[in-house]
HTML snippet that shows the backbone in 3Dmol.js (N, CA, C, O; Angstrom):
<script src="https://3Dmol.org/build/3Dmol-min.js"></script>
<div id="view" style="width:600px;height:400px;position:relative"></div>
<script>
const pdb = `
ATOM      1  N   UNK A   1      28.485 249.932 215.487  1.00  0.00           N
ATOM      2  CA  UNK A   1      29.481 249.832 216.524  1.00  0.00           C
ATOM      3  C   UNK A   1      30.676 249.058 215.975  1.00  0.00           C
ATOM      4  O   UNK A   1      30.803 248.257 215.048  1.00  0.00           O
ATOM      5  N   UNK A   2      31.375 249.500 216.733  1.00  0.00           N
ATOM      6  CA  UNK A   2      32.949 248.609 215.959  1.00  0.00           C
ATOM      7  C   UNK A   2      33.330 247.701 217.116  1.00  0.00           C
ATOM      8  O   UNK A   2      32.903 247.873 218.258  1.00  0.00           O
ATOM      9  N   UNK A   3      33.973 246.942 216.839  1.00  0.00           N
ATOM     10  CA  UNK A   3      34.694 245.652 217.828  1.00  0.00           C
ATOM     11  C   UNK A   3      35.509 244.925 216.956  1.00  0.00           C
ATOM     12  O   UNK A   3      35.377 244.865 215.734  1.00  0.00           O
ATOM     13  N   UNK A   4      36.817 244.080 218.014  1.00  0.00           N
ATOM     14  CA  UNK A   4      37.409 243.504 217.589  1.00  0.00           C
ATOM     15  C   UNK A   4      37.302 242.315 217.686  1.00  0.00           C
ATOM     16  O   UNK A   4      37.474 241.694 218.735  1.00  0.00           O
ATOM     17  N   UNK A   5      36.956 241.752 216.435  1.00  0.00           N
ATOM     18  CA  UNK A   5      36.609 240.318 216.250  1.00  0.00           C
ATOM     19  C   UNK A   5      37.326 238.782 215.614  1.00  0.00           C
ATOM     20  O   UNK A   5      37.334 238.391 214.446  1.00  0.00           O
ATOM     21  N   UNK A   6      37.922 238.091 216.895  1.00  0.00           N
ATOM     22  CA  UNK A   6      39.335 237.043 216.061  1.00  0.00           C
ATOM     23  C   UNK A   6      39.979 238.476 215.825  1.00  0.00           C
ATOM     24  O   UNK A   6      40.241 238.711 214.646  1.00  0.00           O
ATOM     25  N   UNK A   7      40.255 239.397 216.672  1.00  0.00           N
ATOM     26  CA  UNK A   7      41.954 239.590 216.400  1.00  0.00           C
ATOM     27  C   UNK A   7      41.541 240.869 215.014  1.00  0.00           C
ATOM     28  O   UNK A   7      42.246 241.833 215.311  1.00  0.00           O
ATOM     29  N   UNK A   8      40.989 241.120 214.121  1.00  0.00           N
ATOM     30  CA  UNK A   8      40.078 241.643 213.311  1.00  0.00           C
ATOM     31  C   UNK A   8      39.378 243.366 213.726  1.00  0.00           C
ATOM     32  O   UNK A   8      38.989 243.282 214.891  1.00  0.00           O
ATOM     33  N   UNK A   9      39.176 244.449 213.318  1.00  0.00           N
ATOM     34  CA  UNK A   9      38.318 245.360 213.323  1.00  0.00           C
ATOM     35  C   UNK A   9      37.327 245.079 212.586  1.00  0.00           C
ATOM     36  O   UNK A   9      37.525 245.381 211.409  1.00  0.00           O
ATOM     37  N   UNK A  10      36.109 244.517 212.850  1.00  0.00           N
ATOM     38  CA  UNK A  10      34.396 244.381 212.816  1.00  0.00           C
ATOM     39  C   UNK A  10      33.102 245.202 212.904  1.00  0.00           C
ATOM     40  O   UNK A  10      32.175 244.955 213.676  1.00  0.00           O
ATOM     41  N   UNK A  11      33.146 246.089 212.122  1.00  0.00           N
ATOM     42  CA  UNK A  11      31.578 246.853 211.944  1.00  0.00           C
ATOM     43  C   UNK A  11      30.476 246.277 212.553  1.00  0.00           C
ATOM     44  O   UNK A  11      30.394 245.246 211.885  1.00  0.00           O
ATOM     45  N   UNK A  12      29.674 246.231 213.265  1.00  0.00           N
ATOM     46  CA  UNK A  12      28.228 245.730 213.814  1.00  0.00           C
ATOM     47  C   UNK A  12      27.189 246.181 213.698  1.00  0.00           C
ATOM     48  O   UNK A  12      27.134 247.130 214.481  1.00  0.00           O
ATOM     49  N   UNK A  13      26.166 246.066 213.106  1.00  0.00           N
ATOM     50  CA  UNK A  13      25.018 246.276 212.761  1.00  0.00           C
ATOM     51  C   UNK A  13      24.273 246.942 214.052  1.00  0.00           C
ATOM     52  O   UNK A  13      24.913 246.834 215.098  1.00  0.00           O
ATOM     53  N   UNK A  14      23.254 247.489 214.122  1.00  0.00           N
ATOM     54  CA  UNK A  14      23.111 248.125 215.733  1.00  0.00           C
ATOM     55  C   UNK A  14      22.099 246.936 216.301  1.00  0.00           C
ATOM     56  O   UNK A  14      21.874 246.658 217.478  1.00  0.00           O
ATOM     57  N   UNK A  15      21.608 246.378 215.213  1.00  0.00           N
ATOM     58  CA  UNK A  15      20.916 245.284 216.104  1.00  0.00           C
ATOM     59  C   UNK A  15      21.675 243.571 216.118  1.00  0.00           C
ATOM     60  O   UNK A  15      21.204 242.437 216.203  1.00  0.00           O
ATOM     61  N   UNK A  16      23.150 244.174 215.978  1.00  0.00           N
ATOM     62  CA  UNK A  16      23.429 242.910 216.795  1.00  0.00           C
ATOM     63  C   UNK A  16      24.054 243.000 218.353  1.00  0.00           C
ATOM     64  O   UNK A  16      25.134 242.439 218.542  1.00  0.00           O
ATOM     65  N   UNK A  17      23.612 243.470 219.115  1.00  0.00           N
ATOM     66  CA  UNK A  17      23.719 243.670 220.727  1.00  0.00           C
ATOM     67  C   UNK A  17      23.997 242.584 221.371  1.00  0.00           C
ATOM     68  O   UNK A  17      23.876 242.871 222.562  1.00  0.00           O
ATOM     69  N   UNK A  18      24.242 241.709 221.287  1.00  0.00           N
ATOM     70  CA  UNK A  18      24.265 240.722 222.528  1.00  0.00           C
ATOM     71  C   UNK A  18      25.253 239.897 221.938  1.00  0.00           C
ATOM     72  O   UNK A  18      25.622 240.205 220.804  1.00  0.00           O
ATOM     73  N   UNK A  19      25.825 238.762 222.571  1.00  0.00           N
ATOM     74  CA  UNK A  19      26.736 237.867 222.041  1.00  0.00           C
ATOM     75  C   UNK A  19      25.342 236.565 220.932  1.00  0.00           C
ATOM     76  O   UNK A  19      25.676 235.955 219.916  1.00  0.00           O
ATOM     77  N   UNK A  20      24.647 236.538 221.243  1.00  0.00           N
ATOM     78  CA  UNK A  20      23.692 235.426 220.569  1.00  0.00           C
ATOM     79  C   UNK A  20      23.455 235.977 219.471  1.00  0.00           C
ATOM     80  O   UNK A  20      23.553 235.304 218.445  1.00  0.00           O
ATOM     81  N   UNK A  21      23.051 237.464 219.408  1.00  0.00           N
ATOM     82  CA  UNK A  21      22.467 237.885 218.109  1.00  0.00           C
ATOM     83  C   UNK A  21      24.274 238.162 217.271  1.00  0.00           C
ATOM     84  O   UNK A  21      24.364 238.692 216.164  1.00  0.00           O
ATOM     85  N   UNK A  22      25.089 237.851 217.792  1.00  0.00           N
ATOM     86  CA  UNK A  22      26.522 237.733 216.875  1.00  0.00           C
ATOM     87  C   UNK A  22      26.892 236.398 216.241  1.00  0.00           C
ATOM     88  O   UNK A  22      27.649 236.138 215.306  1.00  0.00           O
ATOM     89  N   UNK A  23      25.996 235.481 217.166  1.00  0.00           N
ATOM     90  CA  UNK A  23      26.346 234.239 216.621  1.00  0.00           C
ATOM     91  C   UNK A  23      25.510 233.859 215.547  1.00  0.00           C
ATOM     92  O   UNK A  23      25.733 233.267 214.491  1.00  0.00           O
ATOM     93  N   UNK A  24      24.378 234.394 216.125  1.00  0.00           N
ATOM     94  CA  UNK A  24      23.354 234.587 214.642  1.00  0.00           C
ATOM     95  C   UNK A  24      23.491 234.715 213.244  1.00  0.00           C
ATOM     96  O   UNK A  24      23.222 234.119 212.201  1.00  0.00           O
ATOM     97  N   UNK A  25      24.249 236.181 213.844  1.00  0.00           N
ATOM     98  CA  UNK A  25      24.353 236.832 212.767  1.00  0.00           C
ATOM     99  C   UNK A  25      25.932 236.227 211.999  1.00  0.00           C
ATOM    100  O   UNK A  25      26.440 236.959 211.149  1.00  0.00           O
ATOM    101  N   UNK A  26      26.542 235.062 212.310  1.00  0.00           N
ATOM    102  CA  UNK A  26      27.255 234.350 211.499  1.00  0.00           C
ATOM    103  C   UNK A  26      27.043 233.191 210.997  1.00  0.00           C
ATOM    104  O   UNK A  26      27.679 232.631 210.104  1.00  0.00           O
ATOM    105  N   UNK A  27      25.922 232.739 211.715  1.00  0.00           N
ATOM    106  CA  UNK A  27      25.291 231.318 211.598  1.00  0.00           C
ATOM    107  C   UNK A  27      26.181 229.844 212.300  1.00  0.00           C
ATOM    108  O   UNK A  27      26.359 228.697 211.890  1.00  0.00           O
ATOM    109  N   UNK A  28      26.637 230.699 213.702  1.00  0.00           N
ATOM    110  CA  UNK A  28      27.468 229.250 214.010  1.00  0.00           C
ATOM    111  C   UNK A  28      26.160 229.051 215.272  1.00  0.00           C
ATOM    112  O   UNK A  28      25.234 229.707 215.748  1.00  0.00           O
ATOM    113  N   UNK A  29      26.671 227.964 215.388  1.00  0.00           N
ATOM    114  CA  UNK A  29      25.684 227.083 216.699  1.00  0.00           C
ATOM    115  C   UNK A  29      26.407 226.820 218.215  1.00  0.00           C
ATOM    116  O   UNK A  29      27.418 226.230 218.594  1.00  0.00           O
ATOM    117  N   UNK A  30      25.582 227.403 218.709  1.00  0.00           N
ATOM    118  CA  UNK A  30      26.057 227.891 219.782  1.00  0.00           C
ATOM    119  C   UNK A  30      26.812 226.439 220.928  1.00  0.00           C
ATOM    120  O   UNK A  30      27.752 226.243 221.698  1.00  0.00           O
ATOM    121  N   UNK A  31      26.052 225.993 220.553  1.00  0.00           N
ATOM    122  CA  UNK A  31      26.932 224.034 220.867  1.00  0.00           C
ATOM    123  C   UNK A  31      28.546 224.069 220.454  1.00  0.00           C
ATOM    124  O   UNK A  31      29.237 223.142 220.877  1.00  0.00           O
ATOM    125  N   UNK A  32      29.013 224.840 219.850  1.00  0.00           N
ATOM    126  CA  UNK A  32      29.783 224.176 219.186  1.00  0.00           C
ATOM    127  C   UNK A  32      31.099 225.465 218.860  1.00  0.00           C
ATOM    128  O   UNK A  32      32.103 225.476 218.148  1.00  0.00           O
ATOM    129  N   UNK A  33      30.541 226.332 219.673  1.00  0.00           N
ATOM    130  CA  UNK A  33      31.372 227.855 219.958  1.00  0.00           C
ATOM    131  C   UNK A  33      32.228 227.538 221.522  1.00  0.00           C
ATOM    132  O   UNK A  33      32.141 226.560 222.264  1.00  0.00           O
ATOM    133  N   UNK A  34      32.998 228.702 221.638  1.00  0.00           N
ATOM    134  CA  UNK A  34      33.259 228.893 222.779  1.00  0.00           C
ATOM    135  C   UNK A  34      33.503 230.743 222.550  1.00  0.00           C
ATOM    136  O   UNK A  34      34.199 231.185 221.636  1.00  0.00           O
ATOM    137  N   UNK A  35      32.922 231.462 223.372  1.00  0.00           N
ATOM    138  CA  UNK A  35      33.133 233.246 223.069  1.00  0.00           C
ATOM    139  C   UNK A  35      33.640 233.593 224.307  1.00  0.00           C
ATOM    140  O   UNK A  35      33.216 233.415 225.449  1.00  0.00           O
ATOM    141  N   UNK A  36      34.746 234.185 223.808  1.00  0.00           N
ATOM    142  CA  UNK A  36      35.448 235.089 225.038  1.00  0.00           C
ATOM    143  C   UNK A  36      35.016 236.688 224.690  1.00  0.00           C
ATOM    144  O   UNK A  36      35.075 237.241 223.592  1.00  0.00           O
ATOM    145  N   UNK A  37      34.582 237.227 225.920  1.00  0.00           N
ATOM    146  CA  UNK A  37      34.392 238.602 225.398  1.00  0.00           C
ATOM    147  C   UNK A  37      35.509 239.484 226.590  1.00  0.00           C
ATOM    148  O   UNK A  37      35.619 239.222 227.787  1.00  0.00           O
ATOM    149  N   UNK A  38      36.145 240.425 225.916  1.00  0.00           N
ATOM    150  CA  UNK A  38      36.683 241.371 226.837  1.00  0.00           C
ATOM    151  C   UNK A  38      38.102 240.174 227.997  1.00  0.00           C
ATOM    152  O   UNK A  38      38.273 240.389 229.197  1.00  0.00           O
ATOM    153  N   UNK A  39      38.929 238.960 227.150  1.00  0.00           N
ATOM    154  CA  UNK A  39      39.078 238.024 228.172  1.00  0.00           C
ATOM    155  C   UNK A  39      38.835 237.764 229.058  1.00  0.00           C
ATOM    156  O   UNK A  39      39.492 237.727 230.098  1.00  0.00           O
ATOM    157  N   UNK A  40      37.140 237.361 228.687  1.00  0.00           N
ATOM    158  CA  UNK A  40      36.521 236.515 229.675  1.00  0.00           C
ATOM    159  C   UNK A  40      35.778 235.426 229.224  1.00  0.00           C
ATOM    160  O   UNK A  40      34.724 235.862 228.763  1.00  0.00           O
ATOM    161  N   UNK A  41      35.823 234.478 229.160  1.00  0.00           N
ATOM    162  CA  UNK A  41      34.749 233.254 228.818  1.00  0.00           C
ATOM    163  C   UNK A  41      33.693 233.869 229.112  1.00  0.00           C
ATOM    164  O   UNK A  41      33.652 234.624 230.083  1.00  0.00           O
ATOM    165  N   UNK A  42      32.594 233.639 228.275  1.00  0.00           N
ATOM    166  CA  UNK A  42      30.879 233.763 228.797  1.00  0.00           C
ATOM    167  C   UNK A  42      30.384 231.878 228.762  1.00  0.00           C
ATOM    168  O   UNK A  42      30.827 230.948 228.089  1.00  0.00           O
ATOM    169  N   UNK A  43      29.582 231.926 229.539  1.00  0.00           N
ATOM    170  CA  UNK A  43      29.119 231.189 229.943  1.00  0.00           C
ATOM    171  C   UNK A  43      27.566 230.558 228.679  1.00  0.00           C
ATOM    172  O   UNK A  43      26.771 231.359 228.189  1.00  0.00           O
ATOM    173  N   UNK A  44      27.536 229.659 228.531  1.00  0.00           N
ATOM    174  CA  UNK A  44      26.848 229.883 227.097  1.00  0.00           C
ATOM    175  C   UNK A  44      25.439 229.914 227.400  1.00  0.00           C
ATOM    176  O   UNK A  44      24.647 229.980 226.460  1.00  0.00           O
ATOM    177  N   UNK A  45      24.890 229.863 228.964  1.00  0.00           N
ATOM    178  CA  UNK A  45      23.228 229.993 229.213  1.00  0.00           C
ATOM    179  C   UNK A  45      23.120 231.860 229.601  1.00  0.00           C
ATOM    180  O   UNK A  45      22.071 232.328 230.045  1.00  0.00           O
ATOM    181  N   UNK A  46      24.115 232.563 229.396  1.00  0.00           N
ATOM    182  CA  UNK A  46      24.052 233.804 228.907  1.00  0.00           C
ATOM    183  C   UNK A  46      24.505 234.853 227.617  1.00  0.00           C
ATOM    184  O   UNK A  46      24.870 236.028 227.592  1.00  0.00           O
ATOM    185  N   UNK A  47      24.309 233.899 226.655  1.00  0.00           N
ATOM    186  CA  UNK A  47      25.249 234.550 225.209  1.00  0.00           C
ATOM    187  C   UNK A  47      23.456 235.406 225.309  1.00  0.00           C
ATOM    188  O   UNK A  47      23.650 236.620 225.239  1.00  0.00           O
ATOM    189  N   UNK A  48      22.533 235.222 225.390  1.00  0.00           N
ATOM    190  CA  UNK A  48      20.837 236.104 225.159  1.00  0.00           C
ATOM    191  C   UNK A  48      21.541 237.404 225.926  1.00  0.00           C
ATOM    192  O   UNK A  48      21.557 238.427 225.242  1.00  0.00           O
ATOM    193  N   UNK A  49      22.028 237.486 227.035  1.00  0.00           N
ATOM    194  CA  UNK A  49      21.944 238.337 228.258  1.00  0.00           C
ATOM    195  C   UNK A  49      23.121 239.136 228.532  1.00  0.00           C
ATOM    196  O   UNK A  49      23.473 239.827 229.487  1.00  0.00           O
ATOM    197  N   UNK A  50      23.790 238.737 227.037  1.00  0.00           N
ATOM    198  CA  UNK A  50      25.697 239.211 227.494  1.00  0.00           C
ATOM    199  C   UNK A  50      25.429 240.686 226.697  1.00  0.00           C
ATOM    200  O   UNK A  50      24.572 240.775 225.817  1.00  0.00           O
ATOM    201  N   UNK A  51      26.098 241.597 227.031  1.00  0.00           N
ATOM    202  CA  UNK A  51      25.499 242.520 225.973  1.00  0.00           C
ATOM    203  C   UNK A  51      27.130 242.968 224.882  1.00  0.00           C
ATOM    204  O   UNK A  51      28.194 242.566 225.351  1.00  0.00           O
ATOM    205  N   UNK A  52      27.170 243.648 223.718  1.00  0.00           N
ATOM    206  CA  UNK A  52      28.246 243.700 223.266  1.00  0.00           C
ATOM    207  C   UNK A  52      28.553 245.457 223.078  1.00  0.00           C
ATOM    208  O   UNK A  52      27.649 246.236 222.778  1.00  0.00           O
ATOM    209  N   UNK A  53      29.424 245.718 223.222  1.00  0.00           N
ATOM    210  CA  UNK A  53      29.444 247.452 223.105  1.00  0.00           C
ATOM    211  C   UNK A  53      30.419 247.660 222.116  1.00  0.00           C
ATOM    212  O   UNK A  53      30.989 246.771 221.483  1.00  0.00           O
ATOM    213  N   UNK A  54      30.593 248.912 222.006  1.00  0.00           N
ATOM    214  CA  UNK A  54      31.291 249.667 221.025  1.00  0.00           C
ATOM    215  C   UNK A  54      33.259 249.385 221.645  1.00  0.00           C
ATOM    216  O   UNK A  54      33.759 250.169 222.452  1.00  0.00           O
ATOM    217  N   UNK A  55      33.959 248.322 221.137  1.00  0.00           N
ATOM    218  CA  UNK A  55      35.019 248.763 221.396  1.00  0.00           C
ATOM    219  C   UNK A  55      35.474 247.190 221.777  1.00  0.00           C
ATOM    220  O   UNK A  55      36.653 246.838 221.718  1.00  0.00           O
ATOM    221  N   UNK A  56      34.567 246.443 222.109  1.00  0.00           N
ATOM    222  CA  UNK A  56      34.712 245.297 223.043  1.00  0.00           C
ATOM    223  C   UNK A  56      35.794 244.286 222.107  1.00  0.00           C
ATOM    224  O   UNK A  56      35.646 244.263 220.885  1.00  0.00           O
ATOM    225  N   UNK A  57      36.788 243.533 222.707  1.00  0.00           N
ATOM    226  CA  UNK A  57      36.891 242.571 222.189  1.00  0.00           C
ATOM    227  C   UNK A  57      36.998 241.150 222.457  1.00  0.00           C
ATOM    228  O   UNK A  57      37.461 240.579 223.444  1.00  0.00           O
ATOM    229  N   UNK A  58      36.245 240.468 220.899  1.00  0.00           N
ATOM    230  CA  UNK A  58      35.362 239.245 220.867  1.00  0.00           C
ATOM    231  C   UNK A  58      35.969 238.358 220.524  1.00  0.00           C
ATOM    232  O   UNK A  58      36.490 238.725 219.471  1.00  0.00           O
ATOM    233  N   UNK A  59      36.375 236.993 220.813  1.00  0.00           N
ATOM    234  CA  UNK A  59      36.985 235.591 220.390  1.00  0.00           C
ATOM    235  C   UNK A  59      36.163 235.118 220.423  1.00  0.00           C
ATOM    236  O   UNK A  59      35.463 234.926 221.417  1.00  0.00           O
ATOM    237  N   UNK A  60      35.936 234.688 219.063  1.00  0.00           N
ATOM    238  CA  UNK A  60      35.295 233.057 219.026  1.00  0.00           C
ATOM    239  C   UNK A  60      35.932 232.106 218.684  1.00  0.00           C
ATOM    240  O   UNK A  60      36.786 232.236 217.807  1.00  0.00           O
ATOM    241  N   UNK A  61      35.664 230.773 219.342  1.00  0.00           N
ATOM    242  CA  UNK A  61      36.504 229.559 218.979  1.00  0.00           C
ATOM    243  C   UNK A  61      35.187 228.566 218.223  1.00  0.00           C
ATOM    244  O   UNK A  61      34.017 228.367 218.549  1.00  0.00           O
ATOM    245  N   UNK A  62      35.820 228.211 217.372  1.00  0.00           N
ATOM    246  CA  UNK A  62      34.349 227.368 216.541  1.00  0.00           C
ATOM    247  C   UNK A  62      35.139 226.008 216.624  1.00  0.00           C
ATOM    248  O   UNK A  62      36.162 225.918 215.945  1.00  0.00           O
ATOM    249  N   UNK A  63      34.729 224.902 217.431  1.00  0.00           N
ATOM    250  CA  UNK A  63      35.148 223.249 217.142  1.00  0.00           C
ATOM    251  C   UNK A  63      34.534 222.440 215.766  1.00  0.00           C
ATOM    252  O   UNK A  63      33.347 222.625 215.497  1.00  0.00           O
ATOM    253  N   UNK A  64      35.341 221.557 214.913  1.00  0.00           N
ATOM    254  CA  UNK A  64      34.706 221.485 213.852  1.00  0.00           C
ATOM    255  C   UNK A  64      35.579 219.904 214.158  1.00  0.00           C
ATOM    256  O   UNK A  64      36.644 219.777 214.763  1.00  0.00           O
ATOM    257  N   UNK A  65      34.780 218.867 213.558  1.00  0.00           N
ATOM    258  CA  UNK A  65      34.676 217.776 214.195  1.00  0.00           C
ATOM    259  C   UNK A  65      35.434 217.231 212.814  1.00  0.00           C
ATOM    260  O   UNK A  65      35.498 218.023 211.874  1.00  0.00           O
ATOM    261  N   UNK A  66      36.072 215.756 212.647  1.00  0.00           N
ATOM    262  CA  UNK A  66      37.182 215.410 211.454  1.00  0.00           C
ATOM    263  C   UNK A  66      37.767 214.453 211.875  1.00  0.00           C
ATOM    264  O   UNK A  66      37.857 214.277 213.089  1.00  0.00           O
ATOM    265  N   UNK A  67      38.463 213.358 210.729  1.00  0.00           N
ATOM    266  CA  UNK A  67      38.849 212.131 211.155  1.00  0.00           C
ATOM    267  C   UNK A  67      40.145 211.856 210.533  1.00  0.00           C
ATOM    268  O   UNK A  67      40.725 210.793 210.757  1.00  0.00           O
TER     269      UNK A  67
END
`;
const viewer = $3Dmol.createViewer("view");
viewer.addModel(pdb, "pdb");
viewer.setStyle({}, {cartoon: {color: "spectrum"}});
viewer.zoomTo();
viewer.render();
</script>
């Protein structure tokens, strides 16, 4: 499936379906994301339950902590 990811055209594996198995599949931690799908915030006690389709587009914001 394709999606646009950060702004990006993104190939997807077919088993990454959901917003969790995307975060997975980059290795960020979900603490520490914020994902807009389709401009909408998801809510992060449904990134398991969000599903991702062919076309959708995905923002992630990753916070990275610094002094």
């Amino acid at each position: 499936m394709v999606v646009v990811l950060n702004g990006k055209t993104a190939e997807l594996s077919a088993e990454i379906n959901t917003v969790r198995a995307l975060l997975a599949s980059y290795s960020l931690q979900e603490k520490i994301v914020v994902v807009e799908r389709n401009g909408e915030i998801i809510d992060r006690s449904l990134y398991e339950q969000t599903p991702i389709a062919d076309g959708d587009r995905i923002e992630i914001v990753h916070f990275v902590g610094g002094g």
